[in-house]
PAZAPA-4460 file (N, C-alpha, C; in steps of 0.05 Angstrom, whole numbers, plus 32768, in hexadecimal, padded with zeros to 4 digits):
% residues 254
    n_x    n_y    n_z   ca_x   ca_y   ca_z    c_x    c_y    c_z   seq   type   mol
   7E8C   80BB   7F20   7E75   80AA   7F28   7E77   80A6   7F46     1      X     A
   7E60   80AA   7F56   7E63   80A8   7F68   7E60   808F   7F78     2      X     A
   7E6F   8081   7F8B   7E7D   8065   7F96   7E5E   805C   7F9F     3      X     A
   7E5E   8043   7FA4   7E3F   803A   7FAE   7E4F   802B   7FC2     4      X     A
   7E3B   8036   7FD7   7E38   802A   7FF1   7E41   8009   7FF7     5      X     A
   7E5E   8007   8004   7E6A   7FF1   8005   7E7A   7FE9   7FF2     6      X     A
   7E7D   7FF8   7FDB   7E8D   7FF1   7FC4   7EA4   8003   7FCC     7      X     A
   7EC1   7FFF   7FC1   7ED5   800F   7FC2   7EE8   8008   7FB8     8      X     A
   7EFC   8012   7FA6   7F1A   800F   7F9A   7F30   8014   7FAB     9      X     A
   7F1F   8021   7FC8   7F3F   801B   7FE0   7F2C   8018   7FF9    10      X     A
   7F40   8007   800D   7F3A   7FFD   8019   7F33   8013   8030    11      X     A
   7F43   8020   8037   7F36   8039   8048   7F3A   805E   8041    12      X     A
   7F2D   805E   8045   7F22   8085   8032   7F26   8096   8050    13      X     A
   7F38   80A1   8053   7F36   80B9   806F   7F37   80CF   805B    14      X     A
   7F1D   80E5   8060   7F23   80F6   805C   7F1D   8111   806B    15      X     A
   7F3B   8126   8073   7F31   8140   8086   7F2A   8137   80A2    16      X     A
   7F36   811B   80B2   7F35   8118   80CE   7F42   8127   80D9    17      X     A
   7F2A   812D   80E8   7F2C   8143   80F9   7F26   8138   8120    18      X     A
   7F3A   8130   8133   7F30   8129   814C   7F37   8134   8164    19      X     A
   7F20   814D   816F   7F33   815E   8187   7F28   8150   819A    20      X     A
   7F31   8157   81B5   7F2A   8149   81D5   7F2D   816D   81DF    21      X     A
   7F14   817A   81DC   7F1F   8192   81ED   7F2C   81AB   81DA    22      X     A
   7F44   81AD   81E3   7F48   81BC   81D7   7F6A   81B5   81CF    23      X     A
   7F67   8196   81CC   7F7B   818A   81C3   7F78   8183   81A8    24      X     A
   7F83   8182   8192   7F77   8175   8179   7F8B   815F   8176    25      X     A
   7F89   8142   8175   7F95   8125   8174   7F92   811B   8154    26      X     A
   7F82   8129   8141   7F89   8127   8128   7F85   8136   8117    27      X     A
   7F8F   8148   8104   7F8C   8163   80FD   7F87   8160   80DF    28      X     A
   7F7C   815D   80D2   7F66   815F   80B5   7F78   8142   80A2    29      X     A
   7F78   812A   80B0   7F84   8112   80A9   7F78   810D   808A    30      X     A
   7F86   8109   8079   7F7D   80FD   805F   7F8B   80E6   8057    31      X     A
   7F7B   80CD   804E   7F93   80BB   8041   7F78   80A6   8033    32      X     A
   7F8E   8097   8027   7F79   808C   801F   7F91   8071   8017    33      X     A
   7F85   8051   8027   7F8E   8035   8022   7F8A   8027   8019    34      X     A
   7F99   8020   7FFF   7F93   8007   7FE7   7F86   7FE9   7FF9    35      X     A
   7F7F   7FDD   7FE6   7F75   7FBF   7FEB   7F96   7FB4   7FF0    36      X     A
   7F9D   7F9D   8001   7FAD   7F87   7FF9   7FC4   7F96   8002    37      X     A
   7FC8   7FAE   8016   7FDC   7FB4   801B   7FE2   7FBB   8037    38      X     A
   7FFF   7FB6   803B   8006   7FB0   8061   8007   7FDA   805F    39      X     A
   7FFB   7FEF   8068   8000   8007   806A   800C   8007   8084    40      X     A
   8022   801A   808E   8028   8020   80AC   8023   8038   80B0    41      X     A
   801B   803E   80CB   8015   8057   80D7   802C   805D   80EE    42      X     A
   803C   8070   80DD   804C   8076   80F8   804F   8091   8104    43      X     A
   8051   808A   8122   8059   80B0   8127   8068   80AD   8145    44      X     A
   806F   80BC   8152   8072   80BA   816A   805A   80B8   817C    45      X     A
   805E   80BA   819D   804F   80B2   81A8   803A   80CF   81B1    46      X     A
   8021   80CD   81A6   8010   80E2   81AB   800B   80F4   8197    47      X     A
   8014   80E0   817E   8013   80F4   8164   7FF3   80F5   8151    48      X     A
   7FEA   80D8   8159   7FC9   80DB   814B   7FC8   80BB   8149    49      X     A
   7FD3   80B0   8145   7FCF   808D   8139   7FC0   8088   814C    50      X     A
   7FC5   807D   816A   7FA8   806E   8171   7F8D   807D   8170    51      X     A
   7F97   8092   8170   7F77   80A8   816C   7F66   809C   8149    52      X     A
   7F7D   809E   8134   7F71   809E   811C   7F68   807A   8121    53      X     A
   7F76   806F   812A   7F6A   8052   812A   7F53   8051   8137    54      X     A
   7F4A   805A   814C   7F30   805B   815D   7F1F   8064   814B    55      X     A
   7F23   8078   813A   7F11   8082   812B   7F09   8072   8113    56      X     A
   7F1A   8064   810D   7F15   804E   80F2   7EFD   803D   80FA    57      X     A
   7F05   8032   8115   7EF0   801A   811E   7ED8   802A   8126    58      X     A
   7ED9   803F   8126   7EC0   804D   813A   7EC1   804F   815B    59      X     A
   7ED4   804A   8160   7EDC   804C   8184   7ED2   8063   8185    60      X     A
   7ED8   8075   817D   7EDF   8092   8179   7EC9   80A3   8161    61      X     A
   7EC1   80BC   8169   7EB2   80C6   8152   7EC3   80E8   814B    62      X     A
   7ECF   80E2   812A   7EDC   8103   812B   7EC7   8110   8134    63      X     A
   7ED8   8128   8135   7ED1   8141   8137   7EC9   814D   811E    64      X     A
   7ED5   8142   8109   7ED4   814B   80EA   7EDB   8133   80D8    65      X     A
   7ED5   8136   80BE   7EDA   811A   80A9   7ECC   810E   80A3    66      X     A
   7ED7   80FF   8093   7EC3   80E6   8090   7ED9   80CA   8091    67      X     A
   7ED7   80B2   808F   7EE3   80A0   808D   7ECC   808E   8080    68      X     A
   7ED7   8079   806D   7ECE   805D   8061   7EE8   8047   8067    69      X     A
   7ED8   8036   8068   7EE6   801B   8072   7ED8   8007   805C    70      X     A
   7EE7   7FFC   8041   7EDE   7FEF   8031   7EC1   7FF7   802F    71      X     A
   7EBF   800F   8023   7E9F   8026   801A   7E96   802F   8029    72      X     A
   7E93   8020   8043   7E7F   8022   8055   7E81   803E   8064    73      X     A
   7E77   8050   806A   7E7A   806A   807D   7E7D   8061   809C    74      X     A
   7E93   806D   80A9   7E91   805A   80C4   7E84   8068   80DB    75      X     A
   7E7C   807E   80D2   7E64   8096   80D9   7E4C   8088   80E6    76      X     A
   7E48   8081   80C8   7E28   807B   80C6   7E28   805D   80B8    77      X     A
   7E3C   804F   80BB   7E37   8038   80AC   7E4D   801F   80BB    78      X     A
   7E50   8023   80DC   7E64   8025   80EB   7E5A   8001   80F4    79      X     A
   7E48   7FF5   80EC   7E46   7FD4   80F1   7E4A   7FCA   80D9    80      X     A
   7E4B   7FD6   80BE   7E4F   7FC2   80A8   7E72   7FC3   80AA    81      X     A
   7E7C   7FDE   80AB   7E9C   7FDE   80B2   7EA6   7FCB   80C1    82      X     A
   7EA6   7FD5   80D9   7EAA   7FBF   80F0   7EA2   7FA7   80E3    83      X     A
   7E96   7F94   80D3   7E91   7F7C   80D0   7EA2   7F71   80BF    84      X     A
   7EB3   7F88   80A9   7EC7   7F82   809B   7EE7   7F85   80AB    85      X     A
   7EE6   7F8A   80BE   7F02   7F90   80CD   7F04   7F86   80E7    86      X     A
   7F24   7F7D   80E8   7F2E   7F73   80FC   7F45   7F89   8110    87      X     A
   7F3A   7F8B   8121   7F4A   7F9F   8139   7F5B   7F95   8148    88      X     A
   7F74   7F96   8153   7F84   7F88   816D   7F83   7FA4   8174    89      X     A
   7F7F   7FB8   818A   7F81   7FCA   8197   7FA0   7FCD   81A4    90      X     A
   7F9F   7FE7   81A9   7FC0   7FE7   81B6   7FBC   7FD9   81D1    91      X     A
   7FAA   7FE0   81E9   7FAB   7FD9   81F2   7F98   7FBA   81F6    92      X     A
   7FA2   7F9E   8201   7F9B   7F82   81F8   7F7D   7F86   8208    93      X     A
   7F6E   7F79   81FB   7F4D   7F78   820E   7F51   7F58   820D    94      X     A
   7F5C   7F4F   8221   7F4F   7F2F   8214   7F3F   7F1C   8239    95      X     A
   7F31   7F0D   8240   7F33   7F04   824D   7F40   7EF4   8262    96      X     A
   7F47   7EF9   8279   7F6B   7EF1   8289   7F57   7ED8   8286    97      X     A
   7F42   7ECD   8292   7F3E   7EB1   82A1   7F34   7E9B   8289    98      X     A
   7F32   7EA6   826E   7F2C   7E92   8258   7F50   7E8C   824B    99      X     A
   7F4D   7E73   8241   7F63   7E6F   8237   7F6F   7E88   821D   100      X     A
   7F8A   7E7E   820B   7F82   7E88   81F6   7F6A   7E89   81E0   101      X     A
   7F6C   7E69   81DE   7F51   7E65   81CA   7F3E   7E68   81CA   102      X     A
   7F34   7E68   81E3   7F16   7E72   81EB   7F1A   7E8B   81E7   103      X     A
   7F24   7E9C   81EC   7F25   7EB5   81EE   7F24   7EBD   81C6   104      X     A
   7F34   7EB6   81B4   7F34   7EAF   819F   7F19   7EA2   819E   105      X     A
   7F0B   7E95   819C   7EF3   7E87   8196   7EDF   7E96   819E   106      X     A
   7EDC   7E99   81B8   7EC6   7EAE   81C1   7EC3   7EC6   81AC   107      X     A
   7EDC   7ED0   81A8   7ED5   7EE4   8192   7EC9   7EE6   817D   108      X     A
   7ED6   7ED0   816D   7EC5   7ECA   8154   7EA6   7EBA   815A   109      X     A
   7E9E   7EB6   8169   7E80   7EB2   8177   7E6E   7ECC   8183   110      X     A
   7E7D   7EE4   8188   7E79   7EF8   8180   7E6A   7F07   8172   111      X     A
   7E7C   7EFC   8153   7E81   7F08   8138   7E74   7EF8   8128   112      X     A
   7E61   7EE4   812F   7E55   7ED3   8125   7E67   7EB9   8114   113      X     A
   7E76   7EAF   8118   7E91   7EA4   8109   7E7C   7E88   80FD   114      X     A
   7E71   7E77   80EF   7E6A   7E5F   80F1   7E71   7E4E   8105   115      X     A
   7E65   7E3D   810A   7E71   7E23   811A   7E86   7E19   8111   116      X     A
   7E7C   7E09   80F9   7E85   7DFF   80E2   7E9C   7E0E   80E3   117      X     A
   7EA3   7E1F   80D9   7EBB   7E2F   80DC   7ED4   7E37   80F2   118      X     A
   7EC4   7E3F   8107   7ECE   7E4F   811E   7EE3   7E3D   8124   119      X     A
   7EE1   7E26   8126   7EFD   7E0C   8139   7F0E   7E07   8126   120      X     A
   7F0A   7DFE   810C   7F29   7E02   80FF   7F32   7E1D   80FF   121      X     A
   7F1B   7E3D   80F6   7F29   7E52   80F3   7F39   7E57   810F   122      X     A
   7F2A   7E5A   811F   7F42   7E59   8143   7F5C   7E49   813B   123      X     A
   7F64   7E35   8133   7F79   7E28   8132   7F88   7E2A   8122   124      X     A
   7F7D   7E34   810A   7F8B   7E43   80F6   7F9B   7E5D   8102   125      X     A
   7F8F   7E71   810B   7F98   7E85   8111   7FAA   7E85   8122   126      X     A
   7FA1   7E72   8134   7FB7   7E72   8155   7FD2   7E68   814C   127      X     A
   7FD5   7E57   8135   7FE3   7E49   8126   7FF9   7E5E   811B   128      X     A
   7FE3   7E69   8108   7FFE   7E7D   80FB   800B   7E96   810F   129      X     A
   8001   7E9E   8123   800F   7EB0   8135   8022   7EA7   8147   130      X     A
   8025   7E84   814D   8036   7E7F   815A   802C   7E77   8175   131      X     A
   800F   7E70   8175   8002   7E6E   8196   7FF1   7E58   8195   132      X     A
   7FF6   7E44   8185   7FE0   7E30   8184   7FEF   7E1A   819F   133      X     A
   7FFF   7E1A   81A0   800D   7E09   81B7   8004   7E14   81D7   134      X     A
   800A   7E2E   81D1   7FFF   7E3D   81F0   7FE5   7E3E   81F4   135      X     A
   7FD6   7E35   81D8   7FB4   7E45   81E6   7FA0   7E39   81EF   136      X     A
   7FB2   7E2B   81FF   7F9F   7E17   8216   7FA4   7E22   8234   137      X     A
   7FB7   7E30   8236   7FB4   7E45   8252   7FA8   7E5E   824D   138      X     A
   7FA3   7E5E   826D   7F94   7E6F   8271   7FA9   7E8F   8273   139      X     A
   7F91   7EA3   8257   7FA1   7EB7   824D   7FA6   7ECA   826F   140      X     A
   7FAA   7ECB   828C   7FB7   7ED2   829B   7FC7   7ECB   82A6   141      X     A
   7FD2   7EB3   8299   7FF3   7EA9   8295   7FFB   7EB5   8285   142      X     A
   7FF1   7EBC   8273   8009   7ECF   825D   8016   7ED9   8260   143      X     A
   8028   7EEC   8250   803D   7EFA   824D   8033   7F0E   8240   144      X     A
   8039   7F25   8243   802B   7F40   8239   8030   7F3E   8217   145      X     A
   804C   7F2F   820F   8046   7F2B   81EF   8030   7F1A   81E7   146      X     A
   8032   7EFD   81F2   801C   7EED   81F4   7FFD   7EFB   81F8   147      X     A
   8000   7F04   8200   7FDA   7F16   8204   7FE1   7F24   81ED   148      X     A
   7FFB   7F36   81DE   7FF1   7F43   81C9   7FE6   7F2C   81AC   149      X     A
   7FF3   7F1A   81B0   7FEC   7F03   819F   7FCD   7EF8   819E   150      X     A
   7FC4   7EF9   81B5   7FAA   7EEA   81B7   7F9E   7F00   81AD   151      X     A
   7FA4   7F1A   81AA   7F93   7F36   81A0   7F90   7F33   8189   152      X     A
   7FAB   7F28   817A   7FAC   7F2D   815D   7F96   7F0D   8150   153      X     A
   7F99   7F00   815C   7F93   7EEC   8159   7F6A   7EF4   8159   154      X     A
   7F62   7EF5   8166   7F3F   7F04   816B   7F42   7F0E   815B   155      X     A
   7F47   7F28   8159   7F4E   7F33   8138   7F4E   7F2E   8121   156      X     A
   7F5F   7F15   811C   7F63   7F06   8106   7F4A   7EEF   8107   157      X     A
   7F39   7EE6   8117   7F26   7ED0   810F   7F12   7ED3   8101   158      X     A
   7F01   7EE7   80FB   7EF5   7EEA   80E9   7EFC   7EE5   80D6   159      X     A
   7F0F   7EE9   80C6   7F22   7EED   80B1   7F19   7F0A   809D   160      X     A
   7F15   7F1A   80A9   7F0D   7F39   809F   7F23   7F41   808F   161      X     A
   7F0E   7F55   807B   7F1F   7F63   8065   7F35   7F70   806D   162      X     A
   7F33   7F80   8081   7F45   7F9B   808A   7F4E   7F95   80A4   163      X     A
   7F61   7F93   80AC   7F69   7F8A   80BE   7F78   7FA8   80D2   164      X     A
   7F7A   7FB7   80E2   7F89   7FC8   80FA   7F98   7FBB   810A   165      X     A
   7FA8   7FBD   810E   7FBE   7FB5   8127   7FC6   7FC6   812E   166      X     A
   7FCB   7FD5   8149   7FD1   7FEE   8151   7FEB   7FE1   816C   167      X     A
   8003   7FE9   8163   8019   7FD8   816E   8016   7FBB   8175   168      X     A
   8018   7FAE   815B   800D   7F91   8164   801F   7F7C   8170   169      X     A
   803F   7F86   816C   8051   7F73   8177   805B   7F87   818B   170      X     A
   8053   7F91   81A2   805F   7FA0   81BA   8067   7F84   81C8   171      X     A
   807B   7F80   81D5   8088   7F6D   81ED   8084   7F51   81E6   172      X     A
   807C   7F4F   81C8   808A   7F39   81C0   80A1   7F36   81B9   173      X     A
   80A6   7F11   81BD   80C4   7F0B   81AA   80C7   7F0F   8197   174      X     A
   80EB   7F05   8197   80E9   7F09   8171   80DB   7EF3   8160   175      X     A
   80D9   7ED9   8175   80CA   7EC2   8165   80B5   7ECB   815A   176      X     A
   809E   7ED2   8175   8084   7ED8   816E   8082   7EF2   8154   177      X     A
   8096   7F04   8157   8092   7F1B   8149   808F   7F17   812F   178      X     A
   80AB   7EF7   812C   80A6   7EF3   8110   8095   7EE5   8104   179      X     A
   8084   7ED9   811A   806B   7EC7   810C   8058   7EE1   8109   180      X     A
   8052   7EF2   8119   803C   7F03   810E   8047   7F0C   80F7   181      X     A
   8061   7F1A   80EC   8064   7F2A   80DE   8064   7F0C   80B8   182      X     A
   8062   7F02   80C1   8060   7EE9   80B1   803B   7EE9   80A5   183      X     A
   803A   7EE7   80B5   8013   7EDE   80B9   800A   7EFA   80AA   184      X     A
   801B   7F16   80B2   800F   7F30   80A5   8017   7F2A   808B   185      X     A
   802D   7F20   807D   803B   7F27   8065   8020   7F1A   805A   186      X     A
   801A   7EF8   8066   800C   7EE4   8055   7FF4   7EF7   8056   187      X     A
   7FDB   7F03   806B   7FC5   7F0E   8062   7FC1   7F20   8050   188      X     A
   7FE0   7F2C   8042   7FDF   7F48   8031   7FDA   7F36   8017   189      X     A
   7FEB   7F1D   8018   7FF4   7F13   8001   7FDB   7EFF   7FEF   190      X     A
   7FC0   7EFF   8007   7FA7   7EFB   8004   7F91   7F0D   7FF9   191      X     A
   7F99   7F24   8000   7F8D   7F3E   7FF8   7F88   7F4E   800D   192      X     A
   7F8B   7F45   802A   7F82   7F54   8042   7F93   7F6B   803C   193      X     A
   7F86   7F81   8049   7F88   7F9F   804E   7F9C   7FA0   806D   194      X     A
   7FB1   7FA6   807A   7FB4   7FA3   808C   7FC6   7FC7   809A   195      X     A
   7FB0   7FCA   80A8   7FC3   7FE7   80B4   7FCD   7FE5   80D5   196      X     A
   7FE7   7FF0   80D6   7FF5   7FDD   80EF   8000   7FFB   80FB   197      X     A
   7FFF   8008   810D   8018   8013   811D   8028   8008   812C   198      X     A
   803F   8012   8124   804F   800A   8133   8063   8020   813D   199      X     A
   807C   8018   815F   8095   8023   8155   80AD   8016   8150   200      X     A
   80AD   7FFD   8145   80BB   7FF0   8138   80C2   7FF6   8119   201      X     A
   80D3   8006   8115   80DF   800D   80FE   80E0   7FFC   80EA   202      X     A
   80F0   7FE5   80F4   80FD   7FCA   80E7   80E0   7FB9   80DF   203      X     A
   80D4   7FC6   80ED   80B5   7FB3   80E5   80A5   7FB9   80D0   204      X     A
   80A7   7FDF   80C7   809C   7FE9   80BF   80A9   7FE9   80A8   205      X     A
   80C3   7FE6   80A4   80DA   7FDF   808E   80CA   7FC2   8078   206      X     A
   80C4   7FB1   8093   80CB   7F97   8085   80AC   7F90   8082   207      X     A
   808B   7F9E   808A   8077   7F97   8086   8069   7FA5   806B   208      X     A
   8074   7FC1   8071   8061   7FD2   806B   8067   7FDC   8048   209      X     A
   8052   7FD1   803C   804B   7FE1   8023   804F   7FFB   8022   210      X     A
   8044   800A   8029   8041   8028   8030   8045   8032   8049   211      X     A
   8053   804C   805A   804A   8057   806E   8047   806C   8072   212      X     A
   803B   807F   807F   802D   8094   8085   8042   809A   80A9   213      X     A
   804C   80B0   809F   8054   80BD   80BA   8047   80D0   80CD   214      X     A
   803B   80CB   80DA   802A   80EA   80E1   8035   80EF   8101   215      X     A
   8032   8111   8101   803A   8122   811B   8029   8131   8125   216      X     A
   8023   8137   8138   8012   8151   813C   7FF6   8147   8134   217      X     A
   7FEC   8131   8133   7FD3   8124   8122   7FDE   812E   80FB   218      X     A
   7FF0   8135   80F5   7FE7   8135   80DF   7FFD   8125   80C5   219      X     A
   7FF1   811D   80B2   8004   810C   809F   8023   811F   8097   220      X     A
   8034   8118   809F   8053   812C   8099   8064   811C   807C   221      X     A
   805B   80FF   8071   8060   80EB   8066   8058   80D9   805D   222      X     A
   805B   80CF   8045   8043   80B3   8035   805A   80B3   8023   223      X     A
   805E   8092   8024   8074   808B   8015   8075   8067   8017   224      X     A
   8081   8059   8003   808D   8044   8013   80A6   8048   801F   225      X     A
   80B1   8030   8028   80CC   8039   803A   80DE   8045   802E   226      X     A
   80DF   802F   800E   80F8   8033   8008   80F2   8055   7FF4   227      X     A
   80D8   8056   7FEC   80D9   8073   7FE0   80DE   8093   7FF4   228      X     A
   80DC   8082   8017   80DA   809A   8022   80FE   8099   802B   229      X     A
   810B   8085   802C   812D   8080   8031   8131   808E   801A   230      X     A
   812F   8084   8000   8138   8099   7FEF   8132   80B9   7FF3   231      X     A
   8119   80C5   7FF3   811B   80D9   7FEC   8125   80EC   8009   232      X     A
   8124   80E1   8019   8139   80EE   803E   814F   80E2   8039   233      X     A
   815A   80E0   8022   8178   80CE   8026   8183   80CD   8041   234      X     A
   816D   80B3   804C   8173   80A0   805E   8176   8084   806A   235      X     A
   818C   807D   807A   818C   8065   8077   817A   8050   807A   236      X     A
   815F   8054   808F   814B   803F   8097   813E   805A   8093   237      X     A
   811A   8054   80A9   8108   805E   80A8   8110   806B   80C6   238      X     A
   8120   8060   80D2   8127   8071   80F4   813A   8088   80E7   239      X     A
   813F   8085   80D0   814E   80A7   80D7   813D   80BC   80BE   240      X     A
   812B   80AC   80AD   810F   80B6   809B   80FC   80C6   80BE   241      X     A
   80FE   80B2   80CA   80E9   80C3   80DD   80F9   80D5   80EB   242      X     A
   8112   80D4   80F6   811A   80ED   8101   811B   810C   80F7   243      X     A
   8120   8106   80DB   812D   8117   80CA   810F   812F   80CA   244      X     A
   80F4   811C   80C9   80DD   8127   80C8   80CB   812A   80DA   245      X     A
   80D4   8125   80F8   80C9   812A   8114   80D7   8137   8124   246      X     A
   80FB   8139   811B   810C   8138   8132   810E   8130   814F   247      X     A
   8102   8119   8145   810A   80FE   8161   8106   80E7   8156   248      X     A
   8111   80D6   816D   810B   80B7   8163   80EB   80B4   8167   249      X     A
   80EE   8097   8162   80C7   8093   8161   80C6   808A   8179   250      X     A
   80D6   8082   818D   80D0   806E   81A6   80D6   8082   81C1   251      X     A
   80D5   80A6   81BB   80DD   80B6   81CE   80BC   80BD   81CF   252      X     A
   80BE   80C2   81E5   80A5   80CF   81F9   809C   80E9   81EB   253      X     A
   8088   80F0   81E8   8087   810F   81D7   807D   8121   81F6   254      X     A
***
């Protein structure tokens, strides 16, 4: 039977991504497909396809080939009902230096149409669970380059969207902050949110991720959870699962 528009039994459908620049190809016939209610990780080294395949989820980006759905929706041709169900922190932070945190957080969800009614507890909620409700009365160009990644995840998170992307969301944060985000991800899975995260934090990807997907070369080399992919590389973490299947670490330069 064929799926009706906006309906879906997983949360995201890649199928046969395909993304060249030239006569470079950055993702080479990607297939996967992500349950509801689950933290997935995308890992690879640097220049292997992940921020490419993420660009393409949101629509930043248009393949070259494929198709993608984002909770039904085609992100082709159906690329504002998607986007209305998903929350993005980009690798690199977009946030305003001269608005505080919370404005910057608030402005967003004013954006995104957030209610009134809504918008000022949800801001305080969120800033709350990441660990930034104390700071987000300065102005975000006092920050700290973890602190700006926080106010990312935080915009992100105000809507309160189905599907959530994080594309290295704890770079040059602490371990405090790391562990309030990685806290706040466990609780949105444990709500039903969809959450897909790159990272190269191993230990993160150990301790978040439901499922992960290794990809090289743009293409999937691995789909496993941790502990099914430690077992079957009889290895001890996922840093020597990924060597064994890239021959390098994940934090070396490609």
């Amino acid at each position: 039977m064929q799926r009706e528009i906006g309906q879906a039994t997983t949360a995201i459908d890649i199928e046969g991504l395909t993304k060249d620049y030239g006569d470079v190809r950055a993702v080479d016939g990607l297939t996967l497909s992500i349950p509801y209610a689950e933290v997935f990780g995308l890992l690879g080294p640097n220049g292997s396809g992940k921020t490419t395949t993420i660009n393409c989820l949101t629509g930043i980006l248009n393949p070259t080939c494929g198709t993608i759905r984002v909770g039904g929706f085609d992100v082709r041709t159906q690329g504002e009902e998607a986007r209305r169900i998903m929350g993005v922190s980009p690798q690199e932070t977009a946030v305003y230096q001269y608005l505080t945190g919370k404005e910057n957080v608030k402005l967003f969800g004013e954006l995104y149409s957030v209610s009134k009614g809504t918008l000022g507890p949800r801001v305080d909620y969120v800033l709350e669970k990441v660990g930034l409700l104390e700071e987000s009365g300065r102005r975000v160009g006092k920050y700290s380059g973890g602190m700006k990644r926080i106010v990312s995840i935080a915009m992100a998170l105000v809507t309160d969207p189905k599907i959530v992307l994080l594309d290295e969301p704890t770079v040059g944060m602490d371990p405090q902050a790391r562990r309030s985000v990685w806290d706040f991800v466990s609780e949105l899975r444990d709500k039903g949110k969809t959450i897909v995260l790159t990272t190269h934090y191993m230990e993160e990807a150990a301790e978040l991720c439901d499922e992960v997907g290794v990809i090289d070369h743009g293409r999937l080399i691995a789909l496993g959870s941790p502990t099914d992919l430690k077992e079957k590389y009889h290895a001890h973490d996922l840093e020597d699962v990924f060597i064994q299947l890239t021959g390098r670490r994940i934090r070396e330069e490609t």
